[in-house]
N, C-alpha and C positions, 0 to 999 in steps of 0.2 A: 939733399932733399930726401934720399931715402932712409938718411938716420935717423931722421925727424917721425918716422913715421909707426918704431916702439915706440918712443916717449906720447904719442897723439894716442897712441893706443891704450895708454895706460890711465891717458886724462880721461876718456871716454871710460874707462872703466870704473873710474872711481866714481864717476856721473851715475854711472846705471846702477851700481850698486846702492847708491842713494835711492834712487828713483826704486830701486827693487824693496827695501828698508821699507821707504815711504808706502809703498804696492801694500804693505802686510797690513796697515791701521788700517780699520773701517771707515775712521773721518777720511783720509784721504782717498777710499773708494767711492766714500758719497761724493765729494767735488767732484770726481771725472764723472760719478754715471748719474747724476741728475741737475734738470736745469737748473742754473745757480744763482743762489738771492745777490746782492750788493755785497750782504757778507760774506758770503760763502765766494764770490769774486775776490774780494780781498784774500783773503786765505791764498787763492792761487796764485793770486798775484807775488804775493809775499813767499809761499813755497817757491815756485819758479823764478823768480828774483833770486831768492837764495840760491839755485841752481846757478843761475848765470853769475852772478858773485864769487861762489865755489869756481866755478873754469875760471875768471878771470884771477885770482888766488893758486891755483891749481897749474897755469900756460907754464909755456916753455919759451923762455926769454931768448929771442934773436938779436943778436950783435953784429951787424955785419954781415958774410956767409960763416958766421958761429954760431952755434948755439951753447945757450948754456944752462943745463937742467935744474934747475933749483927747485925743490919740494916746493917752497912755500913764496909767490912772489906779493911782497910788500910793496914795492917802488921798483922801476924800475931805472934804468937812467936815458937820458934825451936821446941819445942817436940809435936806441935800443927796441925793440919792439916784441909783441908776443903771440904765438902759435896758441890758440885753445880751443876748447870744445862751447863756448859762449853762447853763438849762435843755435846750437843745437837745445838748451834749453828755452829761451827766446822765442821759437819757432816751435815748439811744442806746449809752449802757456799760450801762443796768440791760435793756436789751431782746437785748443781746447777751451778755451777761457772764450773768443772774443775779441774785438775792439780794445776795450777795456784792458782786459787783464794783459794782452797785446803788449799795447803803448805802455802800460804799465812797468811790464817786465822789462822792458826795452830800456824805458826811460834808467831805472834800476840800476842793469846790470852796465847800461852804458855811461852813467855816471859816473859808476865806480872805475870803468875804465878811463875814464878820462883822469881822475883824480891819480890813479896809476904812473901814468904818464908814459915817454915815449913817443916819437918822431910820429907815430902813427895815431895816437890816441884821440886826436879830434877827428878823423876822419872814422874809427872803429866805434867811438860813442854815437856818430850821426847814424854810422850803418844798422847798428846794434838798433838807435828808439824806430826808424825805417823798414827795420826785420819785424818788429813785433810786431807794430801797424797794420802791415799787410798783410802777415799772417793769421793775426786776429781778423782782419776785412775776409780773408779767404774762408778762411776757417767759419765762420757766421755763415759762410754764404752755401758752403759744401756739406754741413750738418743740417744747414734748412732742406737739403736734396738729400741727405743719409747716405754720403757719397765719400766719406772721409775715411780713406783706407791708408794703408800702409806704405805700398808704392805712390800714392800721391803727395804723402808725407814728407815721402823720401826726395821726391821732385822740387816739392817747396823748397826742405832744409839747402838739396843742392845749388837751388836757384839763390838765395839767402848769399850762402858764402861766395858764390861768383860777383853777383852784385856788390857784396864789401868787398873785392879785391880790386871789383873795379874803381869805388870811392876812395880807396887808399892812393891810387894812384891820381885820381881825379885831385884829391885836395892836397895832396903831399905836397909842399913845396921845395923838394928833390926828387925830380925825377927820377933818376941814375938809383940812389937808394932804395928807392919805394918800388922800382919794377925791380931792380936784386931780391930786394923782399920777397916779392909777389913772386917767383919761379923757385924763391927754396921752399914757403908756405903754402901756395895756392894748391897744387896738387892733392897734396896729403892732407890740408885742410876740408877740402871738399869729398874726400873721399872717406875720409874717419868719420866726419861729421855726415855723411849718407849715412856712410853704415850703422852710425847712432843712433840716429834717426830712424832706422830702420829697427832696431834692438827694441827702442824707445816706445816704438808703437805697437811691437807685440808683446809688449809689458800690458800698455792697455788695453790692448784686443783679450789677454788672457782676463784682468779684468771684466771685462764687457761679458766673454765667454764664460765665467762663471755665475754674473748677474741672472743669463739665460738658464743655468742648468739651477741656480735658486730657484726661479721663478715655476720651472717646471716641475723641481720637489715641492714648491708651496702648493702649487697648481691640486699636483697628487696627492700631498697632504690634506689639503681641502675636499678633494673628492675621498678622500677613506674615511675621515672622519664624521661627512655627511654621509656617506655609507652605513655608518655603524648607528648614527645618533636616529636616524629616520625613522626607527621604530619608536621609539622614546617621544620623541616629539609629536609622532601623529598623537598620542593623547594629548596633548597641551602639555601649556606650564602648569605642571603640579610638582611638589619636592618630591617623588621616587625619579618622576622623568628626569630631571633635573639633576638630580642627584647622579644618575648615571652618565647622562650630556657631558656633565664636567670632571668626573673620574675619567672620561675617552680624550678629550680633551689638554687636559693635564699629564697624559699617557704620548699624546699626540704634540704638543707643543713645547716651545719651551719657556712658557710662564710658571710662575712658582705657585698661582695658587688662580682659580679659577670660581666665577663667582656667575649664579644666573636670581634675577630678581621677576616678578611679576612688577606693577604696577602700584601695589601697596608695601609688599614685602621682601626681602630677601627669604628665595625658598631652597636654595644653595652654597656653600662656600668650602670648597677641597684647596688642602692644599696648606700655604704659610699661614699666618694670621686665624688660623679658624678655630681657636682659643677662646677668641674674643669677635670673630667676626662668624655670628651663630645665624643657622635661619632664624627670623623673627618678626614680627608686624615692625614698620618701621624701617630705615636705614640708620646706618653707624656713620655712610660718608655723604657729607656735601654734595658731592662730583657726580654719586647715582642719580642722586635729587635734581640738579643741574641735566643729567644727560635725558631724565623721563621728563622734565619739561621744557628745555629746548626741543628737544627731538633731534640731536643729532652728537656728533662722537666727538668725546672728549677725552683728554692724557694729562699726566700728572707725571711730573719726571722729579715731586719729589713728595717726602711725608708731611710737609706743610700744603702741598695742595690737594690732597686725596681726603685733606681735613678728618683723619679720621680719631676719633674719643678716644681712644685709649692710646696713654702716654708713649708707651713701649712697644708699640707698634712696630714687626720686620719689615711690611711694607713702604717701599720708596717709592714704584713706580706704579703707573695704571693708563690702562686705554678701558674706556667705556664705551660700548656701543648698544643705538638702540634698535631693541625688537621690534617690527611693526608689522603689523597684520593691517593692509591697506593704505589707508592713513593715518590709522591709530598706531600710537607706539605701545606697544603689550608690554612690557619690559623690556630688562638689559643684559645684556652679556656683559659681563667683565674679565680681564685678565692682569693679575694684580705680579708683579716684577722685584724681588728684594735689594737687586739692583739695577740701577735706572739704564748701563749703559746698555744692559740687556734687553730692553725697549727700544726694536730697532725699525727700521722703515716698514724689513722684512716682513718681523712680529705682527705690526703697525696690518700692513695689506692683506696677510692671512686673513686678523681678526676682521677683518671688515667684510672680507672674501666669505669667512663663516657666518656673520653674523646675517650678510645678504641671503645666505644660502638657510639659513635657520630661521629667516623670518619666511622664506618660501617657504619651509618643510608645517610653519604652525598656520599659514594661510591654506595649505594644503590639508592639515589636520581641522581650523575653523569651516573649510568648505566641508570636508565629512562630515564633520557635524552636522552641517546647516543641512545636507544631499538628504539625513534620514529625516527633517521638519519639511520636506519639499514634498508638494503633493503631485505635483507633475509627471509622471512618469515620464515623458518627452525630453524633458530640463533634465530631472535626471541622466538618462543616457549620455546626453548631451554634456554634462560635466566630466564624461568620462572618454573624452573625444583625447586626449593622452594615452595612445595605445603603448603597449611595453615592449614592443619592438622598437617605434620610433626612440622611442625612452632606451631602449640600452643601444641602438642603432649609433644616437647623439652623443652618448655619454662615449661610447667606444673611438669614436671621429675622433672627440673632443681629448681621449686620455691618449691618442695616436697626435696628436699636435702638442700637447703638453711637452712633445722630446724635439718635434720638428720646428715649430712656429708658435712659442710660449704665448705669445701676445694674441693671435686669433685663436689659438684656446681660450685666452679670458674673454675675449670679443664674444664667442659661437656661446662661452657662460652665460655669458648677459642677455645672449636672444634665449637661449634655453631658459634662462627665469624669466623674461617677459614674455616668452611664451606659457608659461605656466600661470602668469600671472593673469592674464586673457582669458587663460580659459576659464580658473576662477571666477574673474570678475562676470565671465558669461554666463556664469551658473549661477549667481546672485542676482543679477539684472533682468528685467525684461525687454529693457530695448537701450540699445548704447548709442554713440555718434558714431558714426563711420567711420572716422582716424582710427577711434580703437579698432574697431574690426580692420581697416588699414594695417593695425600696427601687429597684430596680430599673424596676419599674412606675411608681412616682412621678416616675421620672427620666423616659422614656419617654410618659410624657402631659405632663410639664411643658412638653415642647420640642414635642408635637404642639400642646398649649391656645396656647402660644403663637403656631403658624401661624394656627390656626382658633380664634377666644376661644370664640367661639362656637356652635360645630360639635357639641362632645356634653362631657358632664358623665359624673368618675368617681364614684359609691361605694363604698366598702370597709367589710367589716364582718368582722372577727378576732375571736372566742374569747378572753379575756384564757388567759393563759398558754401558747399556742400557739409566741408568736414563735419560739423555739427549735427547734419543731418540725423533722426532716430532712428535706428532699423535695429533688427532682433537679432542677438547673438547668435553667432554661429552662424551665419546666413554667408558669408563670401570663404571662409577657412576650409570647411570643408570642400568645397566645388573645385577649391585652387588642391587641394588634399586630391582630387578623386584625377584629375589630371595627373598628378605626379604618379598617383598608384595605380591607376588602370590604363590611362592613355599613354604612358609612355612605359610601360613595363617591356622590358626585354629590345628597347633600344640605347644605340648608344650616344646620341647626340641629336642638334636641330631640332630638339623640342623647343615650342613655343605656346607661351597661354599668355594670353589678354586679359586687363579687367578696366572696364569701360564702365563711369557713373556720371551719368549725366539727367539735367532736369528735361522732361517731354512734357510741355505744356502744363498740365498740377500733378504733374506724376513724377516719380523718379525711377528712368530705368537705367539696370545694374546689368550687365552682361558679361559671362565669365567663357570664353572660346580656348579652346586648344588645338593644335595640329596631331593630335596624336592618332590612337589606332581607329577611333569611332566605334561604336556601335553597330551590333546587327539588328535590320530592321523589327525582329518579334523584341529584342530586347527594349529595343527603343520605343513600344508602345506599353511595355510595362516601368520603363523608367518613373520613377516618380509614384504611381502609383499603389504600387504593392515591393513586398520583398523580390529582389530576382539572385537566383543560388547562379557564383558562378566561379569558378579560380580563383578570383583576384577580389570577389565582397558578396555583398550579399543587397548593396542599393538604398542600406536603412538610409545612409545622408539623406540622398535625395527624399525621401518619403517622408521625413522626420521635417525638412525646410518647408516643404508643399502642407503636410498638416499645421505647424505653426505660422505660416503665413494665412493660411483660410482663417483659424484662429482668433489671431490678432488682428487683423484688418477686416472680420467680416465679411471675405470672401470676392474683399474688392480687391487684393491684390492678385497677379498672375503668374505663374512660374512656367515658361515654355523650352522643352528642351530639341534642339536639332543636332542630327549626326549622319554621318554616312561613314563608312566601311573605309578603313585608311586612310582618310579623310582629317575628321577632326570630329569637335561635338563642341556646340553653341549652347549654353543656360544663359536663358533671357530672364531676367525679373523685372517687374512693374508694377512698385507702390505707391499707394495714392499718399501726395506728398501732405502730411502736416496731420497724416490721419492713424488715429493709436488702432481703432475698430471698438470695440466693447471694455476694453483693459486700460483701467488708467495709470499713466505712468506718473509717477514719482521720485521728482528731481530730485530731493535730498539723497536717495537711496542708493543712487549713480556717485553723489558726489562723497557718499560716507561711505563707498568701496575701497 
């Protein structure tokens, strides 16, 4: 039994070596790290299969208590059987694959075993298509929980080879041979086959573990080069901006040539191709035309679909994406590839990651604009409700999770632009539906909870049919803002703020409460009122809410604030429901934001 147990050693190496081979192609990093189509199941099936084919090819033919080493087994003969490493591939396609790729592999490699032959071969086919099954059943069920680690890998594989030894013995019809069998193999079976098993999955874990440290260079990637491009784009698309965008770009990525369009024209193109792909009124490729009037992102993995006019074209590959300011698509980004295989998921996410990020930076440049056509000085201030500490405050959380937790850095990304985009749209509207202001607040504590986990807890409670409701921008963001910055400053935890909208008779009242420090009583008779100077602000919010609510509703709506000294502080509001005041709103203008 123990001689047996170099030669197991050696099968198991030849395994990993494979599997290490396999490890270096990107195709076979895609199969293990994303969910997988029909095809891309096939694939595993068919690698993994090949796996188990290889061990059954690769055993160690037992005769008796003999064994006898042969490099390569072809056939075997009847009274003969074989020591492999089988199940360990088997058990590593059903734990990654699936159901599917499971039975599949199973079916496969215990085919070929039976065709093999040997006193044992009906019994090690049945164990083999029974190994996959279940490992694929398992496997489905432990990746739906994110629970599929190394040691439980290892558990499977061992539990796999006890169960065949015990089939071997269950279907054998020799006893006497088939338990001889089972005390020279079963040991060193189960115990090579752990340890592969084991080998096996920090093969994949190291995969997995460089996915993460991708994704936190693309992560960083995407924040330097929205770093650099931010000046550029606050003037719009014009070819100087533009021109610069895609020289940082091209510097920053690894596309071969980078291209930025407006709406009518190409007003950029660095890089391959830019011979013949010139700024100019007009486009050269299909795929631009395609991406500005669907509205959404398209790839070209070859020079017949990027359709572009000239013959001799370097270009092979392209991802197009589009710019949009609101609803509108302003133009396109593009990043054009000489070769296609270089057009990878990675590329693919980046650009989509920038293109989000650069259509914020020209809605951010459209609202400047629009801030100096604004006569409001109110609405003003109020677009600049983005202070630059929260702003580097976020950005700093955010580039501190890029190394710990890749994925809620891209999360805390997405509230930071629909936080930006809120406020936007608040600086163009006069009065929005509550969700937005909703969604706004959700954005706004997302990326606070994330400094401080545990600093203070929100509650919301809405009226069902409210969401639609009209109210004035900036009316619930800041109150939830003045909590987080005044009410709980300089605690560490047990903070709590409520926000309460419900219908009162034709009225709608809004109530935003916190448990924080409160107010002192002189301060609380100027709240609202006038400016009050003090550590922690100066009170514009509130003043700024109370003048636009007089404003717009004519003076029918109320804004009442209550507080007491460590205590808390209650803002009551109460608008007359369905009522603008002197200001008429204008639906189109909400929905062309």
């Amino acid at each position: 039994m123990l001689s047996l147990v170099p030669l197991m050693i050696e099968r198991v190496g030849i395994i990993l070596i494979t599997v290490f081979l396999f490890s270096q192609l990107k195709a076979f990093r895609r199969l293990i790290l994303h969910n997988q189509s029909i095809k891309e199941r096939l694939l595993l099936l068919l690698i993994f299969g090949f796996f188990g084919v290889l061990s059954n090819y690769t055993g160690v033919e037992i005769h008796g208590d003999s064994r006898m080493a042969n490099t390569w087994l072809l056939d075997i003969e009847q009274d003969s059987a074989i020591a492999n490493t089988r199940i360990l591939g088997v058990t590593i396609g059903g734990l990654l694959g699936g159901p599917f790729v499971g039975l599949g592999v199973g079916f496969l490699a215990g085919i070929h075993r039976l065709f093999l032959g040997g006193f044992t071969a009906e019994a090690c086919a049945i164990s083999t298509v029974l190994a996959g099954l279940a490992a694929g059943l398992i496997g489905k069920r432990r990746k739906q929980r994110k629970q599929l680690t190394a040691g439980y890998a290892i558990l499977i594989g061992v539990a796999m080879e006890i169960i065949q030894m015990m089939l071997i013995l269950l279907l054998s019809s020799e006893m006497e041979p088939a338990w001889q069998l089972v005390q020279i193999i079963g040991l060193p079976m189960i115990v090579i086959n752990g340890i592969g098993m084991l080998l096996f999955m920090l093969i994949i874990q190291i995969i997995l573990r460089e996915q993460e440290r991708t994704r936190a260079l693309q992560t960083n990637a995407a924040f330097a080069i929205a770093d650099r491009t931010l000046p550029y784009f606050r003037k719009g698309l014009n070819t100087d901006s533009c021109n610069r965008v895609a020289e940082i770009m091209l510097e920053w990525t690894e596309a071969d040539a980078i291209a930025i369009t407006d709406k009518h024209s190409v007003l950029t193109h660095v890089g391959a191709g830019s011979d013949h792909h010139l700024p100019t009124t007009g486009f050269a490729t299909e795929l631009t035309k395609r991406s500005l009037r669907e509205g959404r992102v398209l790839t070209a993995k070859s020079q017949e679909e990027i359709v572009c006019s000239y013959p001799d074209c370097s270009l092979q590959a392209a991802v197009v994406l589009p710019l949009r300011v609101g609803e509108e698509t302003a133009g396109t980004l593009k990043l054009y590839f000489t070769n296609p295989n270089d057009l990878t998921r990675v590329e693919r996410e980046l650009a989509e990651g920038l293109a989000n990020l650069f259509s914020t930076q020209l809605e951010l440049a459209e609202a400047e604009q629009q801030s100096k056509l604004l006569k409001d000085a109110e609405i003003k201030a109020l677009q600049a409700q983005v202070h630059p500490h929260f702003l580097f405050n976020s950005i700093n959380t955010i580039s501190i999770l890029c190394r710990t937790d890749p994925n809620k850095a891209r999360s805390l990304l997405q509230e930071l632009s629909r936080f930006f985009r809120s406020n936007l749209q608040g600086a163009r509207h006069m009065l929005i539906p509550i969700e937005k202001e909703i969604e706004h607040i959700r954005a706004y504590i997302s990326l606070e909870q994330a400094r401080f986990p545990e600093k203070f807890t929100l509650q919301m409670e809405i009226e069902p049919g409210l969401e639609q409701t009209l109210v004035p921008p900036f009316l619930l963001q800041p109150l939830v803002e003045n909590s987080v910055k005044h009410g709980f400053r300089d605690t560490e935890a047990d903070g709590k703020i409520a926000v309460s909208i419900k219908r009162k008779d034709t009225s709608i009242s809004i109530s935003v409460l916190d448990n924080g420090h409160g107010m002192e009583p002189h301060k609380l008779n100027q709240a609202g009122q006038q400016t009050v100077e003090s550590l922690t602000g100066t009170g514009t919010a509130l003043m700024n809410i109370r003048e636009r609510l007089e404003g717009i509703y004519n003076h029918e709506a109320t804004l009442l604030i209550s507080s007491k000294k460590d205590e808390g502080t209650t803002i009551h509001i109460q608008l007359p429901n369905n009522q603008k005041g002197e200001i008429p709103y204008d639906d189109s203008l909400y929905r062309g934001g």
